[in-house]
PQR file of N, CA, C, O and H, with PARSE charges and radii, in Angstrom:
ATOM      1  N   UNK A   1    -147.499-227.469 101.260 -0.4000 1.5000
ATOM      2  CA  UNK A   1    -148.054-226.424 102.108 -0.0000 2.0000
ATOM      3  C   UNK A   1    -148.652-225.323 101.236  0.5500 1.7000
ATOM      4  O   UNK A   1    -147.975-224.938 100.282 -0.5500 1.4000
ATOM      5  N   UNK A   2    -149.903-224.751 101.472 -0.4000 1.5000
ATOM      6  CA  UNK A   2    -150.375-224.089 100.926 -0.0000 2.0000
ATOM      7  C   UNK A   2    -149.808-222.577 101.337  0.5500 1.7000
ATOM      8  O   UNK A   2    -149.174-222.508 102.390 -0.5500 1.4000
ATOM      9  H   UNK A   2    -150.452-225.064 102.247  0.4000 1.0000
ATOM     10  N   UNK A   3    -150.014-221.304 100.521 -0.4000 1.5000
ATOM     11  CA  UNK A   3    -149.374-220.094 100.359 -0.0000 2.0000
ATOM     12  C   UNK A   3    -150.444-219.353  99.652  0.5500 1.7000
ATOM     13  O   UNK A   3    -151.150-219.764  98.731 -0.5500 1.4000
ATOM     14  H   UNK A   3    -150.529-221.360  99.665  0.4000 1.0000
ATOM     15  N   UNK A   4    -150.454-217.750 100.453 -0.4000 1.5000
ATOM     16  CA  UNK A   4    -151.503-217.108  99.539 -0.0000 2.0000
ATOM     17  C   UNK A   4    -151.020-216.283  97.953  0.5500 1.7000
ATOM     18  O   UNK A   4    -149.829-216.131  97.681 -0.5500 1.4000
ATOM     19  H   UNK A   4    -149.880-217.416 101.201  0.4000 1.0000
ATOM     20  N   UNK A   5    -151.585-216.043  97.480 -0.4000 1.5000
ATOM     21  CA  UNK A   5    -150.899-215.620  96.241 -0.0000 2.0000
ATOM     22  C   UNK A   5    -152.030-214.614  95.606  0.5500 1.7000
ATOM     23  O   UNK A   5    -153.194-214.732  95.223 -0.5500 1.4000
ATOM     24  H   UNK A   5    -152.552-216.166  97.700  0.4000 1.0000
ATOM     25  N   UNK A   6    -151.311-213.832  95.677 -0.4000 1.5000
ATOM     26  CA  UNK A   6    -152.345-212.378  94.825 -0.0000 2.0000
ATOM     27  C   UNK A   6    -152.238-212.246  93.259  0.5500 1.7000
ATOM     28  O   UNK A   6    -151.145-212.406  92.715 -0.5500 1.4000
ATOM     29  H   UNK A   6    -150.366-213.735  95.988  0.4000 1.0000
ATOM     30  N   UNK A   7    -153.150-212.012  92.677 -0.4000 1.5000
ATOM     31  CA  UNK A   7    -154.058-211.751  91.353 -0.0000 2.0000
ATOM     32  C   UNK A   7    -153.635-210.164  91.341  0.5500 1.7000
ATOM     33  O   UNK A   7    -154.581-209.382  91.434 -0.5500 1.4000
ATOM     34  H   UNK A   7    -154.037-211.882  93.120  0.4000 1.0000
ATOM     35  N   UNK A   8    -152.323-209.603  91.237 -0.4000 1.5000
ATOM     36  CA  UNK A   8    -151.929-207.905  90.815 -0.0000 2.0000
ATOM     37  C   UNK A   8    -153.124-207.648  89.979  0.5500 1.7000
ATOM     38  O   UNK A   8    -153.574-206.594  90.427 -0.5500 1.4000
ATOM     39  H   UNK A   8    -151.554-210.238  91.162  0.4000 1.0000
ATOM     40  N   UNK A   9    -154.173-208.194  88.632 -0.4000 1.5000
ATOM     41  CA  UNK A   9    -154.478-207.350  87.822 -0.0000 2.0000
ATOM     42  C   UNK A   9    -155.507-207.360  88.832  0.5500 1.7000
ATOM     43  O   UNK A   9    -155.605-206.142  88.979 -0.5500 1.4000
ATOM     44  H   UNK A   9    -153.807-209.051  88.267  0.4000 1.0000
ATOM     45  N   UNK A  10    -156.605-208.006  89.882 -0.4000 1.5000
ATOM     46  CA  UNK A  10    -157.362-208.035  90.591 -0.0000 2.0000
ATOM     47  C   UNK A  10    -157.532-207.254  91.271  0.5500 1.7000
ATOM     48  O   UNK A  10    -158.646-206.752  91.416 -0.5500 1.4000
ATOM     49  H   UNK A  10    -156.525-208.995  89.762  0.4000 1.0000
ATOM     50  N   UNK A  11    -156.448-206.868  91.946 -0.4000 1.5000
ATOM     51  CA  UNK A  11    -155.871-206.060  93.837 -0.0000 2.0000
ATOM     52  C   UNK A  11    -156.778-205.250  93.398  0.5500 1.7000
ATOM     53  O   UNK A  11    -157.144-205.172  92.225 -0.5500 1.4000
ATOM     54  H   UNK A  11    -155.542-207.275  91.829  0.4000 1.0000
ATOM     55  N   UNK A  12    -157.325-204.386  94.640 -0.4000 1.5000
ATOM     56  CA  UNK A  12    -157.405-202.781  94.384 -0.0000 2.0000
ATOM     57  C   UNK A  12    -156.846-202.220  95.284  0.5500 1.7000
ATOM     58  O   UNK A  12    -157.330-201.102  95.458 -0.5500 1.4000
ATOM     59  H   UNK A  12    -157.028-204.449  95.593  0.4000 1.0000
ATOM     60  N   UNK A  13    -155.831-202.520  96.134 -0.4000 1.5000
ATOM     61  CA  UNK A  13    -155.218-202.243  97.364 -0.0000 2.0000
ATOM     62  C   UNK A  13    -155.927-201.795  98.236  0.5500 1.7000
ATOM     63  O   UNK A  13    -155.745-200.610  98.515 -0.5500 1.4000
ATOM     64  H   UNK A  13    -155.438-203.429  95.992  0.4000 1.0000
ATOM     65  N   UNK A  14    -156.911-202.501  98.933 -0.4000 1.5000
ATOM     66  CA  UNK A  14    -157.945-201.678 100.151 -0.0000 2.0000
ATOM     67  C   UNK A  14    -157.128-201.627 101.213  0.5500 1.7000
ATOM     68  O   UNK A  14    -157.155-200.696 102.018 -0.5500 1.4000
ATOM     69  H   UNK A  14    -157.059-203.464  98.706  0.4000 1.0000
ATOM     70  N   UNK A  15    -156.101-202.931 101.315 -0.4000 1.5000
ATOM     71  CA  UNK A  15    -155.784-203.167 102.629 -0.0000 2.0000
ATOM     72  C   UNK A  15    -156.683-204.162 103.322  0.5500 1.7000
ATOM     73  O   UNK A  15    -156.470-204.181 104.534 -0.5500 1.4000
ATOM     74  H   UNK A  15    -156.079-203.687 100.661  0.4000 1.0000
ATOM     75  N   UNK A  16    -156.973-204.419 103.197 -0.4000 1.5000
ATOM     76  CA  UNK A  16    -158.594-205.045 104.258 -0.0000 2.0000
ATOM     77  C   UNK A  16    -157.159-206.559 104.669  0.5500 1.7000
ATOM     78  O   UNK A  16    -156.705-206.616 105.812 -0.5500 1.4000
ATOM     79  H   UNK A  16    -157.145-204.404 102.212  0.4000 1.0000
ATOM     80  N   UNK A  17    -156.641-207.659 103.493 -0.4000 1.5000
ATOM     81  CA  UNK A  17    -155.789-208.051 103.763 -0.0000 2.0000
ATOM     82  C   UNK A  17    -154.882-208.543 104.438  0.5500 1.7000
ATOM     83  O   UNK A  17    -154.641-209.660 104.896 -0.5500 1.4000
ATOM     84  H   UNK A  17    -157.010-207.613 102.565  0.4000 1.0000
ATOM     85  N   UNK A  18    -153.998-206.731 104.447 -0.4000 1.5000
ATOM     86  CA  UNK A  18    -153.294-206.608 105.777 -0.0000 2.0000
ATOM     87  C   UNK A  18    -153.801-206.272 106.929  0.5500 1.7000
ATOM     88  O   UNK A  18    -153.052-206.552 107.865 -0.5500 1.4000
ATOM     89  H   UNK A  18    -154.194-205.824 104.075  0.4000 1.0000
ATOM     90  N   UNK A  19    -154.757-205.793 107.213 -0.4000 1.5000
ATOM     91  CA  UNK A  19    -155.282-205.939 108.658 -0.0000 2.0000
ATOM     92  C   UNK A  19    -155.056-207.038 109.055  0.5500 1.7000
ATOM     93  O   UNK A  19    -154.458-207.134 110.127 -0.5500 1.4000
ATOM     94  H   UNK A  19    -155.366-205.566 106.453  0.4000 1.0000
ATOM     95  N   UNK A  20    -155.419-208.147 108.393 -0.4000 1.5000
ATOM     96  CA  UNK A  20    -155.782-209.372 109.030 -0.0000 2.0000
ATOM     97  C   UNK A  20    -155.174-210.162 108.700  0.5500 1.7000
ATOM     98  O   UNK A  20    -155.800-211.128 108.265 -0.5500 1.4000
ATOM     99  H   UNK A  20    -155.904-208.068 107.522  0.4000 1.0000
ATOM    100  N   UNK A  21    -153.965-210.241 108.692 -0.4000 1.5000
ATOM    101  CA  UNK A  21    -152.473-211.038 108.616 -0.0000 2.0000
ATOM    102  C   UNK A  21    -152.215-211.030 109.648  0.5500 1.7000
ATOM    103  O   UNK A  21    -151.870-209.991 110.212 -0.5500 1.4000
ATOM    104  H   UNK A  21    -153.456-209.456 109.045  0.4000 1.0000
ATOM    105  N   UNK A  22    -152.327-212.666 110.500 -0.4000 1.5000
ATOM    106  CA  UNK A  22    -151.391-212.649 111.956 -0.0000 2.0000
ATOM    107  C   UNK A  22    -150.273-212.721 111.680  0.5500 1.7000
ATOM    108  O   UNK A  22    -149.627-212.733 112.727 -0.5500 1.4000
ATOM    109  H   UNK A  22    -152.607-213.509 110.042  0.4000 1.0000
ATOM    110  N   UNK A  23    -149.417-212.799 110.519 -0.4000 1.5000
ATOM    111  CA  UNK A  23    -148.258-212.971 110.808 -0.0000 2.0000
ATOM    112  C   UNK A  23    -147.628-212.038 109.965  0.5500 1.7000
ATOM    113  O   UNK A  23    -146.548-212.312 109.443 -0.5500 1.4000
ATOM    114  H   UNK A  23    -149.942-212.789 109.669  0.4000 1.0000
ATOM    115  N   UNK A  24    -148.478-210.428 109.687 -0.4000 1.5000
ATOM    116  CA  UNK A  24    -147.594-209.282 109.047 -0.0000 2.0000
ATOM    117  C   UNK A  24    -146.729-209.676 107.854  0.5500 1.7000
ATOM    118  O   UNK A  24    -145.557-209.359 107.648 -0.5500 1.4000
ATOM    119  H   UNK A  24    -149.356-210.205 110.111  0.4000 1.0000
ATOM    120  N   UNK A  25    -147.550-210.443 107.097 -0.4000 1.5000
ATOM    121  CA  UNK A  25    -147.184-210.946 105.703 -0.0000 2.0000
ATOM    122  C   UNK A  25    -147.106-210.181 104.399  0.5500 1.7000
ATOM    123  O   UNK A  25    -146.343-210.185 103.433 -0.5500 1.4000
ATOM    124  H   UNK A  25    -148.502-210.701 107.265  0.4000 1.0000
ATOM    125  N   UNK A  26    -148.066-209.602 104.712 -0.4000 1.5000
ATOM    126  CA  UNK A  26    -148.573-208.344 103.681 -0.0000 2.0000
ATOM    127  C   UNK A  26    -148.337-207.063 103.521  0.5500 1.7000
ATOM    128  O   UNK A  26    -148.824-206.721 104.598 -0.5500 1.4000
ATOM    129  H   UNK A  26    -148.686-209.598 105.496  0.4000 1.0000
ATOM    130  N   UNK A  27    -147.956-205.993 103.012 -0.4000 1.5000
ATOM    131  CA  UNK A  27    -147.819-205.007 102.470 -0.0000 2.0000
ATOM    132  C   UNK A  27    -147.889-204.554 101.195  0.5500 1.7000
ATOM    133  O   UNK A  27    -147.564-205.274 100.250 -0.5500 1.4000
ATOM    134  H   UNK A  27    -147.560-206.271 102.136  0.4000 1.0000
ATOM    135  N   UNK A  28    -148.313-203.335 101.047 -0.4000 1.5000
ATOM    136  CA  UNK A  28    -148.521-202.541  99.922 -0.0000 2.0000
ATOM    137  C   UNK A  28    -147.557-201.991  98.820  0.5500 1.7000
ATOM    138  O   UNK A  28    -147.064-200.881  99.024 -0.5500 1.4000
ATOM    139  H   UNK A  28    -148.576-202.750 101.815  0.4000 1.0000
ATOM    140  N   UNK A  29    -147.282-202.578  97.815 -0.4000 1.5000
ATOM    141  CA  UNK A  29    -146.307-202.141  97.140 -0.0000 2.0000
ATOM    142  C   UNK A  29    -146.907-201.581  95.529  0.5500 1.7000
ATOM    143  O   UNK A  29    -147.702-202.219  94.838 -0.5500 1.4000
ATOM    144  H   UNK A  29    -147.683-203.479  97.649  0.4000 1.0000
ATOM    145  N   UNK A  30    -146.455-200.585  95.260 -0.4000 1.5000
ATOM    146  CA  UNK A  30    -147.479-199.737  94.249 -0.0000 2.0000
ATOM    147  C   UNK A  30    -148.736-199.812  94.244  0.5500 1.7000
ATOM    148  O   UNK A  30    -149.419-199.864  93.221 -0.5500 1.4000
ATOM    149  H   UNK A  30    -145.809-200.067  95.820  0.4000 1.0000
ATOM    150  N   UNK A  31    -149.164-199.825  95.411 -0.4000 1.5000
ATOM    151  CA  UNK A  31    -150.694-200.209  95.289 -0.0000 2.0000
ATOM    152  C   UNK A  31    -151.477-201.446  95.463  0.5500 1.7000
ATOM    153  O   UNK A  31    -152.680-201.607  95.665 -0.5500 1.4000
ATOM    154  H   UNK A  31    -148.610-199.783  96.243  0.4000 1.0000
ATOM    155  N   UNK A  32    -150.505-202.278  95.337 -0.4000 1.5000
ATOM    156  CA  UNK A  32    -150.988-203.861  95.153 -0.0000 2.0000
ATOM    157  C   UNK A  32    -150.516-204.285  96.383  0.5500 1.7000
ATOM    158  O   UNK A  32    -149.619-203.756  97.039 -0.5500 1.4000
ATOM    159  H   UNK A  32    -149.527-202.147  95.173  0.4000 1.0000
ATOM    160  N   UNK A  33    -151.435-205.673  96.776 -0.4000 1.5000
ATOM    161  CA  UNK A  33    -150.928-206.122  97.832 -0.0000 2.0000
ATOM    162  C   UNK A  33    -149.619-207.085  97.742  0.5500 1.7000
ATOM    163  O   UNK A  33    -149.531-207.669  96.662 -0.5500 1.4000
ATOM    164  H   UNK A  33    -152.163-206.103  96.242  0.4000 1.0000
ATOM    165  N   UNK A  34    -148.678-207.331  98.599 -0.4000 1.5000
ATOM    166  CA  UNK A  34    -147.615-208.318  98.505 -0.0000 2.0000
ATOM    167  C   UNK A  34    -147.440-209.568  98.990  0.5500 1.7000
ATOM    168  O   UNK A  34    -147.464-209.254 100.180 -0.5500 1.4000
ATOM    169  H   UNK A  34    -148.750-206.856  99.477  0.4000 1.0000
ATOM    170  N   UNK A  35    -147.268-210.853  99.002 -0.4000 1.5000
ATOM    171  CA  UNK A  35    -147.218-211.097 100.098 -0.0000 2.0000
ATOM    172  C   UNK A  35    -145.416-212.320 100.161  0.5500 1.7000
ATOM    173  O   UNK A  35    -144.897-213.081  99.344 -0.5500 1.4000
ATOM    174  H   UNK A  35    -147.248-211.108  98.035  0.4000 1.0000
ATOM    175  N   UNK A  36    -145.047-211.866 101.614 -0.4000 1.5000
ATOM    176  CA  UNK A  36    -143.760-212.496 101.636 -0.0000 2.0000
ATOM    177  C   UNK A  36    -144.312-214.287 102.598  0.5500 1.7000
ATOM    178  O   UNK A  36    -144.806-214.632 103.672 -0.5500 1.4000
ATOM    179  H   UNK A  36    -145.468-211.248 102.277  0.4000 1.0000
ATOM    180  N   UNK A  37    -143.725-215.005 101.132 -0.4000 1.5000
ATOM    181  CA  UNK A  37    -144.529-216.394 101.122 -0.0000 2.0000
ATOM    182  C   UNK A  37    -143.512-216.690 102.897  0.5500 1.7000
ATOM    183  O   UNK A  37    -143.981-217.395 103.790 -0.5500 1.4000
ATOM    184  H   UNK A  37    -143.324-214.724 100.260  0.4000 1.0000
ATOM    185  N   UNK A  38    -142.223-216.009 103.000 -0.4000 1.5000
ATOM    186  CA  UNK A  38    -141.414-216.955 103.586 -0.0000 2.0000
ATOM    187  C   UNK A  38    -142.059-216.820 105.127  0.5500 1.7000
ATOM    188  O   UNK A  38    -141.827-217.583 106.065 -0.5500 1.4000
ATOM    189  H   UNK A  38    -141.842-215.436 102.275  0.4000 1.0000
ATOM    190  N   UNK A  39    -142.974-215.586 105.135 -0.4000 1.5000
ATOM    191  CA  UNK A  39    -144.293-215.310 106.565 -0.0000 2.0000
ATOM    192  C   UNK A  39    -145.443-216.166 106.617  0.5500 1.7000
ATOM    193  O   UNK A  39    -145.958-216.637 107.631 -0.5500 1.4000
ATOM    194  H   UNK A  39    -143.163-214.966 104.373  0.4000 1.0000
ATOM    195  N   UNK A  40    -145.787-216.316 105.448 -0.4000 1.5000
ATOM    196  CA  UNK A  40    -147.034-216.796 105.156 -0.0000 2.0000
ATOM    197  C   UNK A  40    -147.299-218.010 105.700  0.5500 1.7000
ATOM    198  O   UNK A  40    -146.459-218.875 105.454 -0.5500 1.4000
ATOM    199  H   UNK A  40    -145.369-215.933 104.625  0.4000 1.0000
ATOM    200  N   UNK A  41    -148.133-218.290 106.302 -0.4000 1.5000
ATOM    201  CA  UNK A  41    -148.404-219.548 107.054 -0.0000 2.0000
ATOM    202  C   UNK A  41    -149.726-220.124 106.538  0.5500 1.7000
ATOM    203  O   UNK A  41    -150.247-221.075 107.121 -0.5500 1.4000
ATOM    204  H   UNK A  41    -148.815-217.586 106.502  0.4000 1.0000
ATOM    205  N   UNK A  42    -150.337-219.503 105.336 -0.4000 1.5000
ATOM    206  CA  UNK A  42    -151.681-220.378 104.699 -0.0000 2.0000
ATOM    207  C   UNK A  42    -152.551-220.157 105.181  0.5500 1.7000
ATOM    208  O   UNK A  42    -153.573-220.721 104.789 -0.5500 1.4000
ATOM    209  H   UNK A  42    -149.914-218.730 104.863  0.4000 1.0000
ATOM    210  N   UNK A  43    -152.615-219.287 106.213 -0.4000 1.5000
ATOM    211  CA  UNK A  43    -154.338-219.889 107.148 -0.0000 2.0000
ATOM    212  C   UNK A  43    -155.235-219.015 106.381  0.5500 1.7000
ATOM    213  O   UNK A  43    -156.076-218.724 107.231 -0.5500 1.4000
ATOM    214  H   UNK A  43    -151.785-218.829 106.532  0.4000 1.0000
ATOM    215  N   UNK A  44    -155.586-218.396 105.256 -0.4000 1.5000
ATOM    216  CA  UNK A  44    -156.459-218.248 104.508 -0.0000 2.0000
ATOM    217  C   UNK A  44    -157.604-216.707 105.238  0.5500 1.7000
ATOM    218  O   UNK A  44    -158.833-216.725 105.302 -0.5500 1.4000
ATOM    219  H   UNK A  44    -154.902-218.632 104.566  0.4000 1.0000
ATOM    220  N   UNK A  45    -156.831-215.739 105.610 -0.4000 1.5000
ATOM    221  CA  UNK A  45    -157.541-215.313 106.622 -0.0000 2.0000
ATOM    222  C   UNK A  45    -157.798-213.846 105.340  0.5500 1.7000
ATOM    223  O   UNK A  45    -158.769-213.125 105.114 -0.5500 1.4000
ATOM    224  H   UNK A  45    -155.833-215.724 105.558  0.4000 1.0000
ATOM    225  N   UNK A  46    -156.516-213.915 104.792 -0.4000 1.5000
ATOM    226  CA  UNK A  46    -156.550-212.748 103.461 -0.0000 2.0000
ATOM    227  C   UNK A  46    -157.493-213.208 102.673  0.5500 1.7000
ATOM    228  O   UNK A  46    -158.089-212.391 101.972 -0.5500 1.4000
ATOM    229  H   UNK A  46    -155.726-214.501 104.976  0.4000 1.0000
ATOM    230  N   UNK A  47    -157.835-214.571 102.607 -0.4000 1.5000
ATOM    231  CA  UNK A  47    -158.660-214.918 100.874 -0.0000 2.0000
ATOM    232  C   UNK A  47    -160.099-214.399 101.765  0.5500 1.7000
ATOM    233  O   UNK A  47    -160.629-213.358 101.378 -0.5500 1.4000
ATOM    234  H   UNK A  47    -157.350-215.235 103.177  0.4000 1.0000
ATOM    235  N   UNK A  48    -160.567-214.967 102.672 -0.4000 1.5000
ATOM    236  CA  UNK A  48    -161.806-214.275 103.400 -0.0000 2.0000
ATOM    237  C   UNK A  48    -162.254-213.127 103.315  0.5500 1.7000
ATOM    238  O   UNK A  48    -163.435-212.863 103.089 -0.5500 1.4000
ATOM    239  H   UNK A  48    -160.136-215.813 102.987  0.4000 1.0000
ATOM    240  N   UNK A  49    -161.206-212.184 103.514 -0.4000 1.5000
ATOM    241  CA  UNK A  49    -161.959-210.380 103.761 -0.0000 2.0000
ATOM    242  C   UNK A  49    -161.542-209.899 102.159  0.5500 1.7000
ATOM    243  O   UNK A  49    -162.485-209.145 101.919 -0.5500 1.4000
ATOM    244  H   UNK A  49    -160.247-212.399 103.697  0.4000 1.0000
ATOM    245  N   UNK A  50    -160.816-209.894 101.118 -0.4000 1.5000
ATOM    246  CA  UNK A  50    -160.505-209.719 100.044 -0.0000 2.0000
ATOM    247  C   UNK A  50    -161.406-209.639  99.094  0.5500 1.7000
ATOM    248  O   UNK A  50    -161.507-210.521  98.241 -0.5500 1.4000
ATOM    249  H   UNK A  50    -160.050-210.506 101.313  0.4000 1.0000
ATOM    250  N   UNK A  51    -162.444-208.195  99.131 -0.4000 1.5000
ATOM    251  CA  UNK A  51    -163.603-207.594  98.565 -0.0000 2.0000
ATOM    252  C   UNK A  51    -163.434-208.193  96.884  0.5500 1.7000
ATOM    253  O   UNK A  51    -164.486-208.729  96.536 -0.5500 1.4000
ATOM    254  H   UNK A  51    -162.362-207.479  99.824  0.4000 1.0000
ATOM    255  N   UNK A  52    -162.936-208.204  96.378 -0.4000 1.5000
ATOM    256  CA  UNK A  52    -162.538-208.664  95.247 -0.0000 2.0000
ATOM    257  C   UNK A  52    -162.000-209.896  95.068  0.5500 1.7000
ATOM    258  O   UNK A  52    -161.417-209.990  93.988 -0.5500 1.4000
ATOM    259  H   UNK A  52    -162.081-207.769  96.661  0.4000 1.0000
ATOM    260  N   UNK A  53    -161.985-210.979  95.807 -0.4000 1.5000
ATOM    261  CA  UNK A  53    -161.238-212.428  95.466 -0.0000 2.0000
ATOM    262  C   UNK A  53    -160.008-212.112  94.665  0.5500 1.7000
ATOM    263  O   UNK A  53    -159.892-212.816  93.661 -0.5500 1.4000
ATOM    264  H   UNK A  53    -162.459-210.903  96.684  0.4000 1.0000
ATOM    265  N   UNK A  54    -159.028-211.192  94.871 -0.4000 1.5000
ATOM    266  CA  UNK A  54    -157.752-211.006  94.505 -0.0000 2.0000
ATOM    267  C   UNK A  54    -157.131-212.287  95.204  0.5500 1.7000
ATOM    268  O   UNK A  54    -155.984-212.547  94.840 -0.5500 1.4000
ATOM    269  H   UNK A  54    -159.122-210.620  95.686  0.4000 1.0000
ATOM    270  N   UNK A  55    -157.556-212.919  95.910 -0.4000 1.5000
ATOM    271  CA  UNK A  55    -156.198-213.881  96.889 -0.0000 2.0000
ATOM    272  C   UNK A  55    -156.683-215.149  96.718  0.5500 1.7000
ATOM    273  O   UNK A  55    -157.899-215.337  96.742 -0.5500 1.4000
ATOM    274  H   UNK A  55    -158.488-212.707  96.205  0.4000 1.0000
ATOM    275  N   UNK A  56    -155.749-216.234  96.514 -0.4000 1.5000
ATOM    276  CA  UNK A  56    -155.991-217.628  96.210 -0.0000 2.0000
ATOM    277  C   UNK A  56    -155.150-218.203  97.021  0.5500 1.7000
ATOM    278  O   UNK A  56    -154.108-217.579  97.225 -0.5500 1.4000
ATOM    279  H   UNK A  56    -154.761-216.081  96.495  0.4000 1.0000
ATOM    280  N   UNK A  57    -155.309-219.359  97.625 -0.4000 1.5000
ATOM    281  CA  UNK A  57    -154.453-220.037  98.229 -0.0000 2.0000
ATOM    282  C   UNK A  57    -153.702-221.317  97.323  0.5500 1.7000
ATOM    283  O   UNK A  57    -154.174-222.316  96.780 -0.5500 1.4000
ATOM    284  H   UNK A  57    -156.155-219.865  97.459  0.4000 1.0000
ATOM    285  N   UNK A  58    -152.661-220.917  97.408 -0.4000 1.5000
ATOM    286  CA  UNK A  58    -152.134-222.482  96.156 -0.0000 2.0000
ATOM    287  C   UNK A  58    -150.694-222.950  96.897  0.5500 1.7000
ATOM    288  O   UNK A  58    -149.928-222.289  97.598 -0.5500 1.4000
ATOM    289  H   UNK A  58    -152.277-220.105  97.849  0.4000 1.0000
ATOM    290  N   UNK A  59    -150.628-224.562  96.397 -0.4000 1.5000
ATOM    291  CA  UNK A  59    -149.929-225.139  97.200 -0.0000 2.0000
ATOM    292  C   UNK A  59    -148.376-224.491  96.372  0.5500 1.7000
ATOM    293  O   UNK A  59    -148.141-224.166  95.208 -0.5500 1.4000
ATOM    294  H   UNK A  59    -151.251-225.099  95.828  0.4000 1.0000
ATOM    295  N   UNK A  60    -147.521-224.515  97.667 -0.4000 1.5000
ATOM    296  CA  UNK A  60    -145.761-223.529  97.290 -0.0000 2.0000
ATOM    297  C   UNK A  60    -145.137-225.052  96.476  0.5500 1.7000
ATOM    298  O   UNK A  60    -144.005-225.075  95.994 -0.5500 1.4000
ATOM    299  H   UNK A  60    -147.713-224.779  98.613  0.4000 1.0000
TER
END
């Protein structure tokens, strides 16, 4: 199953991200985005709006 996974040196913490997490996966922690894999359901909706390609989807 695939899982999103953030690039910390990448982030710039816009948020854009977490908006668009149906399943409230994401939050901001020092700035960077987080994400709790055990929410994460893959659907790739963070790697889409992620102004910077900080987010990759890779299999858990």
């Amino acid at each position: 199953m695939k899982k999103a996974k953030v690039d910390t040196k990448s982030c710039i913490g816009c948020g854009a991200c977490i908006s668009v997490c149906p399943k409230g996966a994401i939050r901001l922690v020092n700035g960077k985005s987080m994400i709790d894999l055990k929410k994460c359901i893959g659907c790739g909706a963070c790697t889409n709006v992620c102004p910077v390609e900080a987010i990759d989807l890779k299999n858990e």
